[in-house]
C-alpha positions in Angstrom: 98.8 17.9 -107.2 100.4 14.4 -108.2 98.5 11.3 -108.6 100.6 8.4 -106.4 100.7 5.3 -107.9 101.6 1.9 -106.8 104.4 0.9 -109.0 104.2 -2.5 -108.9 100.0 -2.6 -109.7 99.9 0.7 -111.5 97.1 1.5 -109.2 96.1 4.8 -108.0 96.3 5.0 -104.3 96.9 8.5 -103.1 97.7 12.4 -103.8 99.9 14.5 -102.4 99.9 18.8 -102.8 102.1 21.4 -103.3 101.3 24.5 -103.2 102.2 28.0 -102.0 100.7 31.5 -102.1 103.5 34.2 -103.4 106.4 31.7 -103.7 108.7 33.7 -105.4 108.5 36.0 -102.8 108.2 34.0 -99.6 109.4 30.8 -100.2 107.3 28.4 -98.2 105.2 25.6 -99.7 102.5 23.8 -98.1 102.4 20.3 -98.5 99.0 18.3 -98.3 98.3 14.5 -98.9 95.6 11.5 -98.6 96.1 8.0 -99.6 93.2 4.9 -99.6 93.2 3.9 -96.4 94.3 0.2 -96.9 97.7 1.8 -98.5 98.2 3.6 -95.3 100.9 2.1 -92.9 102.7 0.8 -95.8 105.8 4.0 -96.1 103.7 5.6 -99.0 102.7 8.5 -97.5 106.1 8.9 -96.1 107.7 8.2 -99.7 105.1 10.8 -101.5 105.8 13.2 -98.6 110.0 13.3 -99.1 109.4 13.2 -102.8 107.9 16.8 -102.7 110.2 18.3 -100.0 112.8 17.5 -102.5 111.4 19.1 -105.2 110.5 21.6 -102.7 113.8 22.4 -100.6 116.4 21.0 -103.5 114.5 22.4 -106.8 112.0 25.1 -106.4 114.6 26.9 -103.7 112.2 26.9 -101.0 113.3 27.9 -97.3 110.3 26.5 -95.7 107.3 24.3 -95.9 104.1 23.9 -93.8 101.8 21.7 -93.0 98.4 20.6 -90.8 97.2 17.6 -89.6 93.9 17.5 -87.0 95.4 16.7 -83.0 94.1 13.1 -83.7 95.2 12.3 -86.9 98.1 10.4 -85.4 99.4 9.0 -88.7 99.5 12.1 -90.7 101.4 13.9 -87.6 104.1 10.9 -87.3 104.5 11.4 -91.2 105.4 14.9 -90.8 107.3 14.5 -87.7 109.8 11.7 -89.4 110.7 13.9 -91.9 111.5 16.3 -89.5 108.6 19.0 -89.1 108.7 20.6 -85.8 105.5 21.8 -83.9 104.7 25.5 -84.8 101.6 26.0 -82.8 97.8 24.8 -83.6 94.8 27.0 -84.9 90.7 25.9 -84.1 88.8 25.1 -87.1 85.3 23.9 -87.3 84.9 20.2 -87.2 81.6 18.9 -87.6 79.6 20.9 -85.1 82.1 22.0 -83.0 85.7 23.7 -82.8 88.7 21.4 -83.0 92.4 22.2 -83.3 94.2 21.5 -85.9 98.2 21.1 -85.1 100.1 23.5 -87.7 104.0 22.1 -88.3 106.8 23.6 -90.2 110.1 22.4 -91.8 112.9 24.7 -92.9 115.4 24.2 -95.6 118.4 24.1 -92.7 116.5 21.1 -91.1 115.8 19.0 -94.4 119.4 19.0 -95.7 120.8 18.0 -91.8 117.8 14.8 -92.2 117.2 14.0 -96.0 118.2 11.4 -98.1 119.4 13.7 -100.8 120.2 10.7 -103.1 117.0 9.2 -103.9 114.6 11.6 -105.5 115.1 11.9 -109.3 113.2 15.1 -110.8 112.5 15.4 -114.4 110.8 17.7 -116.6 110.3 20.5 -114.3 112.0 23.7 -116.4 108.7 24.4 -118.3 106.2 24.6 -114.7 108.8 27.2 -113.4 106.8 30.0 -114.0 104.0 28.3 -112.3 106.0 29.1 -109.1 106.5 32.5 -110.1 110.1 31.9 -111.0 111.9 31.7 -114.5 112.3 28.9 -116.4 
């Protein structure tokens, strides 16, 4: 998990996840996020979003990455769709008192490189976490 700051105010104003279960072998990340909500509609979460794909898809060799949103959680589903995730099916998880769905959306590797901005993420220091990934360093 990274802490998102505001560059400008040094303030912290979100998080965004990466994670994976068996990496080395299956290659697909999930990808999570949350930002204070009077940072939202400013590109941030978009920005945060395309910052980990890249370490994702360009670094870490990934071939896919996931993600969730609920069916109403328009903002976090336009993120995901502007980067490119496609609609890969829905699940029902409880919500309160009641069963919801939650959209599921995936990205592959293929996709990303056609739509990314390859130029503009810079990645430093990540040798050493390697392993963390279940790959070697």
């Amino acid at each position: 998990m990274a802490a998102v700051r505001a560059a400008a105010a040094h303030l912290l104003v979100g998080s965004q996840t990466l994670e994976a279960d068996q990496f080395a072998d299956l290659g697909v990340v999930d990808t999570a996020s949350w930002l204070v909500p009077q940072w939202r509609g400013r590109g941030v979460g978009r920005e945060m979003r395309a910052a980990v794909l890249h370490l994702a898809f360009a670094e870490l060799g990934a071939v896919a990455a996931v993600t969730s949103a609920w069916h109403d959680n328009h903002a976090s589903l336009g993120v995901s769709r502007s980067l490119g995730y496609l609609d890969n099916g829905y699940e029902l998880h409880a919500r309160g008192d009641r069963a919801d769905r939650m959209e599921r959306l995936i990205l592959t590797v293929d996709r990303w490189r056609d739509l990314a901005d390859l130029a503009t993420v810079d990645i430093a220091g990540l040798r050493p976490c390697l392993p963390l990934f279940g790959l070697s360093g």
